[in-house]
C-alpha positions as CSV (number, residue, x, y, z in Angstrom):
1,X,-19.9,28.3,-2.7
2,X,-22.8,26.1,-2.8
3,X,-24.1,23.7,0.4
4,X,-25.5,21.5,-2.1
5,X,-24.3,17.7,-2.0
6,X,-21.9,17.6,-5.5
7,X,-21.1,14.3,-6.9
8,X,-17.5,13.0,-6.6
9,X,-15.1,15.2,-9.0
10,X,-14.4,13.1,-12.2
11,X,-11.0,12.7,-13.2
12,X,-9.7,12.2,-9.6
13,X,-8.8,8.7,-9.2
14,X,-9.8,8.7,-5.4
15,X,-9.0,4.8,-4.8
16,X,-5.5,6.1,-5.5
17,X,-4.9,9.4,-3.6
18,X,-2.0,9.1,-1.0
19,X,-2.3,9.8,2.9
20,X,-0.9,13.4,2.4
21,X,-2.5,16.5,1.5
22,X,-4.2,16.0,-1.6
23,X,-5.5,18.1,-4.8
24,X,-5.1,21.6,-2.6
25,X,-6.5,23.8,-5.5
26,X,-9.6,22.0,-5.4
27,X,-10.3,23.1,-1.3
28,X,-11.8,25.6,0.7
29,X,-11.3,26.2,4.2
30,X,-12.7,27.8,7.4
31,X,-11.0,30.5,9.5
32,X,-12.2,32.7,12.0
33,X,-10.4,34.8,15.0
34,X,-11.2,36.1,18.2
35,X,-8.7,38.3,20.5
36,X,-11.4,38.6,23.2
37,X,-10.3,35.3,23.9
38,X,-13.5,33.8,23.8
39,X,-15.9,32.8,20.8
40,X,-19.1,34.5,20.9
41,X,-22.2,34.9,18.7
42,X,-20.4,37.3,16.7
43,X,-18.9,34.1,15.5
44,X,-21.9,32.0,15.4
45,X,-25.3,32.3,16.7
46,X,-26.2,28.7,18.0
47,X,-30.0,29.9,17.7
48,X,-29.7,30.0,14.3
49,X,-28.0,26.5,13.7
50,X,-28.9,26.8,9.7
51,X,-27.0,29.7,9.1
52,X,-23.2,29.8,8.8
53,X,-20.9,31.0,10.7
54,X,-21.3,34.8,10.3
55,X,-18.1,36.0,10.5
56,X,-15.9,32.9,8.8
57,X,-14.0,33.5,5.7
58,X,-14.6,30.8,3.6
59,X,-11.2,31.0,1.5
60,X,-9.3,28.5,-1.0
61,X,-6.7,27.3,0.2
62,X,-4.5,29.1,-2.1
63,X,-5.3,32.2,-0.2
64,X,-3.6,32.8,3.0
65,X,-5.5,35.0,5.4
66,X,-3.6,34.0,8.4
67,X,-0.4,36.2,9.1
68,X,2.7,34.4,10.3
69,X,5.0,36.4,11.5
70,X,7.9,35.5,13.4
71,X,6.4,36.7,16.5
72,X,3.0,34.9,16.5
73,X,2.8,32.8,19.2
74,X,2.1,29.3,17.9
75,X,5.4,29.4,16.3
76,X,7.7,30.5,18.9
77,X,5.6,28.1,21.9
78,X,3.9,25.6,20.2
79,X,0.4,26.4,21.1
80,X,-1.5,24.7,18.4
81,X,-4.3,21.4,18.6
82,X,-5.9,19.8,16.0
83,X,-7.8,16.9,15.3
84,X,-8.6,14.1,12.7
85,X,-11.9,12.8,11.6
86,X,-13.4,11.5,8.4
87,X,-16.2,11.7,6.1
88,X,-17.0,8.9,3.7
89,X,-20.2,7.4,2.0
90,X,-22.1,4.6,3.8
91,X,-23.8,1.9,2.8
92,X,-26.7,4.1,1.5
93,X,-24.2,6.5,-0.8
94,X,-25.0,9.3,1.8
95,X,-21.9,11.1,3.6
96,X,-21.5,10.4,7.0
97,X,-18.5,11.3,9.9
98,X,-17.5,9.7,12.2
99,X,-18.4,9.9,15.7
100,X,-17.1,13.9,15.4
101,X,-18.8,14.6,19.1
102,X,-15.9,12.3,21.0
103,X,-13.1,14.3,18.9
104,X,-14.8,18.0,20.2
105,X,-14.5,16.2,23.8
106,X,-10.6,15.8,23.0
107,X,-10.6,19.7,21.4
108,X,-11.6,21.0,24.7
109,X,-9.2,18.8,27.0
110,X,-6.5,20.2,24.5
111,X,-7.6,23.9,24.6
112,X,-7.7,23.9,28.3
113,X,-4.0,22.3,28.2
114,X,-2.7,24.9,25.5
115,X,-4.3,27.8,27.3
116,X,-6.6,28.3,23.8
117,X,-10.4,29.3,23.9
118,X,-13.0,26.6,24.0
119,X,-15.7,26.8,21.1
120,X,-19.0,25.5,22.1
121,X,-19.8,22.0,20.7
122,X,-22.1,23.8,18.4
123,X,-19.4,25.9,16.8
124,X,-17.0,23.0,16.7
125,X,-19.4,20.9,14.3
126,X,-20.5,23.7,12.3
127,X,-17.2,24.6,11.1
128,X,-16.8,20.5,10.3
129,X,-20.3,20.9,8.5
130,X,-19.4,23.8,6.6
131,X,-16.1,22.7,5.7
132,X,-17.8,19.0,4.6
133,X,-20.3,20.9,2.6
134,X,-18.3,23.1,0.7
135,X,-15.8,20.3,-0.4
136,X,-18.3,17.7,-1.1
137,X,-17.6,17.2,-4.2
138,X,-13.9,15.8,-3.1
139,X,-16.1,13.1,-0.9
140,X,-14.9,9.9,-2.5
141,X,-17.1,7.1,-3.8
142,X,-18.0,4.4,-1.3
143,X,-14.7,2.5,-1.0
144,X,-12.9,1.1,2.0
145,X,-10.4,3.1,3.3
146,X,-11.7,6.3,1.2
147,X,-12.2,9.2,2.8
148,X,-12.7,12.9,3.0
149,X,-10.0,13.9,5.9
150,X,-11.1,16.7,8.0
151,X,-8.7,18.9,10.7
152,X,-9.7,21.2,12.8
153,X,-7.5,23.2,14.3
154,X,-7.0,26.1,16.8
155,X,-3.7,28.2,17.8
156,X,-2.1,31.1,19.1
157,X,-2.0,33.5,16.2
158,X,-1.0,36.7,17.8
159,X,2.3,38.6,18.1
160,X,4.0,38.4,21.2
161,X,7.6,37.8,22.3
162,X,5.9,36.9,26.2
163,X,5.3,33.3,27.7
164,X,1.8,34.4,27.9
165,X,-1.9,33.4,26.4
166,X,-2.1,34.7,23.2
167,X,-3.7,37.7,22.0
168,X,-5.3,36.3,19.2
169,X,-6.2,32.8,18.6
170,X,-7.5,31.3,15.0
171,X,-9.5,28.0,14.3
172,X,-9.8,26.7,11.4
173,X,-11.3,23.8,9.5
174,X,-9.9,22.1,6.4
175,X,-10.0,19.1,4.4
176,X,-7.9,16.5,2.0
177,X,-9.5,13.9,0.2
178,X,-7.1,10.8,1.1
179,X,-6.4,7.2,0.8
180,X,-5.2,4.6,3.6
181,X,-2.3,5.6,6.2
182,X,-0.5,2.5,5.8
183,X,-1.2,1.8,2.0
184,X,1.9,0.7,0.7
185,X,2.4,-1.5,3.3
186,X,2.6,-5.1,2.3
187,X,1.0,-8.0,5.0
188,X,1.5,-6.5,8.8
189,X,3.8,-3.8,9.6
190,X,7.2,-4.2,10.8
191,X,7.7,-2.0,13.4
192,X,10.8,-0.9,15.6
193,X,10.4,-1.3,19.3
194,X,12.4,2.5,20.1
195,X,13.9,1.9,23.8
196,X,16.0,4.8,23.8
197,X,13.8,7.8,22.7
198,X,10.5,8.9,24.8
199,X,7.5,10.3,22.5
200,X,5.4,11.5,25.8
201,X,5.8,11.3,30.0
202,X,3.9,10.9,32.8
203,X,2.8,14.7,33.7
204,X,3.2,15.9,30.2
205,X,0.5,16.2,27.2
206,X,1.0,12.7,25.8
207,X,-2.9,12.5,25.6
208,X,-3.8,15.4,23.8
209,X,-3.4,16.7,20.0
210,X,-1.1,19.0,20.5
211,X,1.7,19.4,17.7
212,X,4.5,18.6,19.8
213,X,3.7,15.5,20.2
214,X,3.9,14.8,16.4
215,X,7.2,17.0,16.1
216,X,9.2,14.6,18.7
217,X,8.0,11.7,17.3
218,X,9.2,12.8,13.8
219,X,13.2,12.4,14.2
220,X,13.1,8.4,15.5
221,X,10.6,7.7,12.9
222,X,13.0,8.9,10.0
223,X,15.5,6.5,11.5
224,X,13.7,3.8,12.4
225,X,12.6,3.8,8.4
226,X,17.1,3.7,7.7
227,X,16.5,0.7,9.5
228,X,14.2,-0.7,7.3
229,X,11.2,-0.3,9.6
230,X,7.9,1.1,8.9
231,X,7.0,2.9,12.2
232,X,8.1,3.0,16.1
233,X,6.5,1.3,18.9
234,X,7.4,3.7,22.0
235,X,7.7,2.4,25.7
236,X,7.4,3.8,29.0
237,X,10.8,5.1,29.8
238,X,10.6,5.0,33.4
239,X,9.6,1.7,33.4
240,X,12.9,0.5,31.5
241,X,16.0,0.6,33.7
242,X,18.6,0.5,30.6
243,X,21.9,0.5,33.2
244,X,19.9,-3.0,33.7
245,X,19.7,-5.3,30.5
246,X,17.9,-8.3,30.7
247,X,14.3,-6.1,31.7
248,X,13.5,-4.8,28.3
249,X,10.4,-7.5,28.7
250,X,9.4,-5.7,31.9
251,X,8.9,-2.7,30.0
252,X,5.7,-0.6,29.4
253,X,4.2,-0.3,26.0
254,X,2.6,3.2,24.7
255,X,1.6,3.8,21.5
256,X,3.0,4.4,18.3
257,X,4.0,7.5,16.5
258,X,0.4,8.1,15.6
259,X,-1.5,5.1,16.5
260,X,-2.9,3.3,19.0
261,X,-1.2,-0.8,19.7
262,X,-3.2,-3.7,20.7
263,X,-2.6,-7.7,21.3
264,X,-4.6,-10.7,20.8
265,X,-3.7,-12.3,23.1
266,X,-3.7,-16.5,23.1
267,X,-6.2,-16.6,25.7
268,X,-9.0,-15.0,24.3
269,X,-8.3,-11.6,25.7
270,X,-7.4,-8.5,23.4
271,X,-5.5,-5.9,25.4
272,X,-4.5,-2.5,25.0
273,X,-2.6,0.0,27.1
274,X,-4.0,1.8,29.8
275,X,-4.7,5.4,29.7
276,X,-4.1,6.0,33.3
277,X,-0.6,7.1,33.1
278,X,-1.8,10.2,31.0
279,X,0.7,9.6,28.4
280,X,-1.5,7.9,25.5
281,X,-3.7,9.9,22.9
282,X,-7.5,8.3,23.2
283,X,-8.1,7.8,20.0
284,X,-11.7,7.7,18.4
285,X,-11.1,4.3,16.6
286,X,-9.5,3.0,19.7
287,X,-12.3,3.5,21.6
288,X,-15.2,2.5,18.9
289,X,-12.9,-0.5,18.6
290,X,-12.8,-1.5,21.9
291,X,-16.8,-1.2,22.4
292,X,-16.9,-3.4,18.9
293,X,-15.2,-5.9,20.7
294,X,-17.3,-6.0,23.7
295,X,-20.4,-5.9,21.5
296,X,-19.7,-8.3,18.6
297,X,-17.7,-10.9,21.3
298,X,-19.9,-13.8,20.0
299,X,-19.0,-13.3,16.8
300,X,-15.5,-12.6,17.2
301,X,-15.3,-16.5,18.7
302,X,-14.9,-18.4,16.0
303,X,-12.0,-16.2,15.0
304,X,-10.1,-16.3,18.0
305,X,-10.1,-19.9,17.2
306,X,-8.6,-20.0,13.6
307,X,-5.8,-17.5,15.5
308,X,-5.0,-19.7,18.3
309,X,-6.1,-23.7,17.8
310,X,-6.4,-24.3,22.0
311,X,-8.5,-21.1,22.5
312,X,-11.9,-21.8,24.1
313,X,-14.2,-19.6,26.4
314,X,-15.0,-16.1,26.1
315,X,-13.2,-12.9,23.8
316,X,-12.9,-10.0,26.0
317,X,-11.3,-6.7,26.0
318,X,-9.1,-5.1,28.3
319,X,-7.3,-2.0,29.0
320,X,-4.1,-2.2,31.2
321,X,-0.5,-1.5,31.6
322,X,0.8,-4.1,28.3
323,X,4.1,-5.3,28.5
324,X,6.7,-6.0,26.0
325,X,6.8,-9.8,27.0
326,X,2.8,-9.8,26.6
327,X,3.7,-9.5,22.9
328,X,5.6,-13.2,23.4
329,X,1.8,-14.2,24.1
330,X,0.2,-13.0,21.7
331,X,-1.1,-14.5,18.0
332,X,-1.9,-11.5,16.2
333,X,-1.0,-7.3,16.9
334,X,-2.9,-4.4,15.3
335,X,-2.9,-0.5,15.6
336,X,-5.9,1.6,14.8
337,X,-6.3,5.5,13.9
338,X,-8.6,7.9,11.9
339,X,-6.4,7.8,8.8
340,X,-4.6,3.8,9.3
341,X,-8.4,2.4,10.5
342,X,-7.1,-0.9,11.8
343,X,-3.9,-2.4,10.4
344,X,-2.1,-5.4,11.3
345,X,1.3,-5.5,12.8
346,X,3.3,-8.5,11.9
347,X,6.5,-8.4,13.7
348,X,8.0,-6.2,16.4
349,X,12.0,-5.4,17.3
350,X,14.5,-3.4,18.6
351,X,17.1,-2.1,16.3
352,X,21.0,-1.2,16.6
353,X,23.2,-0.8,19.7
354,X,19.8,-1.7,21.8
355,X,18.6,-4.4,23.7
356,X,18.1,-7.1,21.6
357,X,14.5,-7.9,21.2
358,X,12.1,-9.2,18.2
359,X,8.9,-11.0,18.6
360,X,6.6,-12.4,14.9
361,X,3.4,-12.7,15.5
362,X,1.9,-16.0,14.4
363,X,-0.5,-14.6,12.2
364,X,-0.1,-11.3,10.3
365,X,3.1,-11.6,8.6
366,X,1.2,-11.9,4.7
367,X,-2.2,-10.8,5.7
368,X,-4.4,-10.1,8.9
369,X,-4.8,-12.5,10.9
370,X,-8.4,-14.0,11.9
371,X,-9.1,-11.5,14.8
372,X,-7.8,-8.6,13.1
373,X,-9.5,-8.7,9.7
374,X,-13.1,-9.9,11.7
375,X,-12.6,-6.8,13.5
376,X,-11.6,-4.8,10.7
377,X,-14.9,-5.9,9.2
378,X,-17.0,-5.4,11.6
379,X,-15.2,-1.6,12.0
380,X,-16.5,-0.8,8.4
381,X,-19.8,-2.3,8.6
382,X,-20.1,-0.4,11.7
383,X,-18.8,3.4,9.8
384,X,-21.1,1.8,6.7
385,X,-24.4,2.2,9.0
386,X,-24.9,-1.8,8.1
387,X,-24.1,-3.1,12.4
388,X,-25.5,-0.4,15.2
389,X,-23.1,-0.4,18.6
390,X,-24.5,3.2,19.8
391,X,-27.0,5.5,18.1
392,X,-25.5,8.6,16.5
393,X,-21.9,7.5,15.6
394,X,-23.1,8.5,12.0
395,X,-23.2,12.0,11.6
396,X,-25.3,13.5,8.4
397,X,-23.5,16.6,7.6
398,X,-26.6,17.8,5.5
399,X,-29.1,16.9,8.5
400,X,-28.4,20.2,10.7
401,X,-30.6,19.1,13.4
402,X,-28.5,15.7,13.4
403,X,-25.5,16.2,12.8
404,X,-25.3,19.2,16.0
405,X,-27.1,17.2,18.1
């Protein structure tokens, strides 16, 4: 395979590719294993950062190398992370990703939870440059919401019937060229406010990447879609006493099944839950988001006033514990993610034999409102290299020295 940048693949129409995985007999993926339990230079030598890494297989994905037996221990206990990032072209028609140096920071709080091996920073972005450079040619064209999806992921891949470490643990890299999350959507999303099901507690691994968390949010998102929504809205249980009715309002909000929530609030303020209860993922686009907001506040003004007429003073951004009566105060709601970006929400509810609850945002209903499509812009001028916030958010997968800086 060559590292050579390839031009996008003609006859793919990438504008139209699905969030899903996507022309799998055009990939290749990474995989190596250790059952030392660590990941040495056997792996890869970080003194020689040009070279690969010497002992990945480099397979299509057609080929399956990794042996699933009943026994292996991801699939009887669950002890598998990944993450999500994406490479697209700036503003230049060079391939970039994302900020991949705060997703490695969320590998290794998830390793340590799953009891899996830590790869050095190093090793972590060469496998994401390797796997980048031998499906470039499935890097879309410049185009907003276009992208060349990237997972890493690491597991348990021994055989063991014991509730025990593993004795063999695999990570891989691979890729899916892919379109928006929430494509099909028309206007803002119409989301279910779920008051009954809990994707993540206080003590548990809410805020990691850990597969569970994706498996128990799977169940109430089919239903909530036989209800005609389009995704959940989960609360903090604990904070809503259902023998009680009337306190639904009192409630805590979390996240959504694979999304972070915020509110724009009428004052000027834009707020988003709080992270100190350790049951929300902190998402990369959350984060670079909320540091937009802070560094673009100026210019986010003039849109705070087209959302709400009485506005005036300052746009700020704050994290805290957001309640479900905040969203009674709010004029716009959005959701951000690797794969969704930054959509808006357009009205929020609770569905059969609950608490009756439903709030429509004043703006977002048809389109994004003022606040949210500013942001939005400045979010893709931001991953096209066009506004700075921090140095190095940009990665150059065919820069060695910068992108494993």
């Amino acid at each position: 395979m060559s590292s050579s940048l390839a031009t996008p693949k003609e006859g793919i129409n990438f504008e139209e590719l699905p969030w899903n995985l996507n022309l799998p007999e055009e990939h290749v993926y990474i995989h190596i294993t250790t059952e030392s339990g660590e990941w040495t230079k056997e792996h890869y030598d970080e003194t020689k950062p040009d070279e690969g890494l010497i002992v990945s297989s480099v397979y299509q994905y057609s080929e399956v190398p990794l042996a699933l037996r009943p026994s292996t221990t991801s699939l009887n206990y669950g002890t598998t992370i990944w993450e999500g990032l994406k490479c697209y072209r700036d503003a230049s028609d060079k391939p970039v990703v994302f900020r991949p140096d705060r997703n490695y920071e969320r590998f290794v709080r998830g390793a340590h939870a799953m009891c899996l091996p830590v790869p050095s920073k190093a090793l972590f972005l060469k496998g994401i440059q390797m796997a980048v450079q031998q499906n470039s040619h499935l890097i879309p064209p410049k185009g907003d919401g276009m992208k060349l999806y990237i997972r890493p992921m690491l597991l348990g891949s021994g055989q063991q019937l014991g509730l025990y470490p593993s004795p063999q643990f695999s990570l891989l890299f691979f890729v899916s060229p892919t379109g928006n999350y929430f494509k099909d959507s028309s206007g803002g999303l119409n989301l279910h406010l779920e008051t009954k099901r809990s994707r993540a507690a206080r003590g548990g691994i809410g805020n990691i990447k850990a597969a569970g968390n994706y498996a128990v949010a799977l169940r109430p998102l089919m239903d909530a879609k036989q209800q005609g929504f389009q995704d959940n809205l989960y609360l903090e249980l604990e904070t809503y006493p259902t023998m009680n009715t009337g306190q639904l309002e009192k409630a805590v909000l979390q996240e959504m099944s694979a999304a972070n929530f915020f509110l724009v609030l009428k004052t000027g303020q834009i707020v988003t839950p709080s992270l100190d209860r350790g049951t929300i993922l902190p998402g990369v686009t959350r984060e670079s988001v909320m540091a937009i907001i802070h560094t673009f506040s100026d210019e986010l003004r003039s849109s705070m006033q087209q959302s709400e007429s009485s506005f005036s003073g300052d746009v700020s951004i704050l994290e805290r514990d957001v309640t479900v009566g905040d969203c009674n105060h709010a004029s716009e709601a959005f959701c951000t993610g690797t794969a969704a970006e930054l959509v808006p929400i357009a009205r929020l509810a609770t569905g059969q034999d609950e608490e009756e609850f439903e709030v429509v945002f004043p703006h977002g209903t048809t389109e994004a409102g003022p606040v949210t499509a500013k942001l939005l812009s400045l979010l893709r001028q931001v991953m096209y290299g066009e506004l700075v916030v921090e140095k190095q958010w940009l990665r150059d997968p065919y820069d060695t020295v910068d992108f494993l800086a």
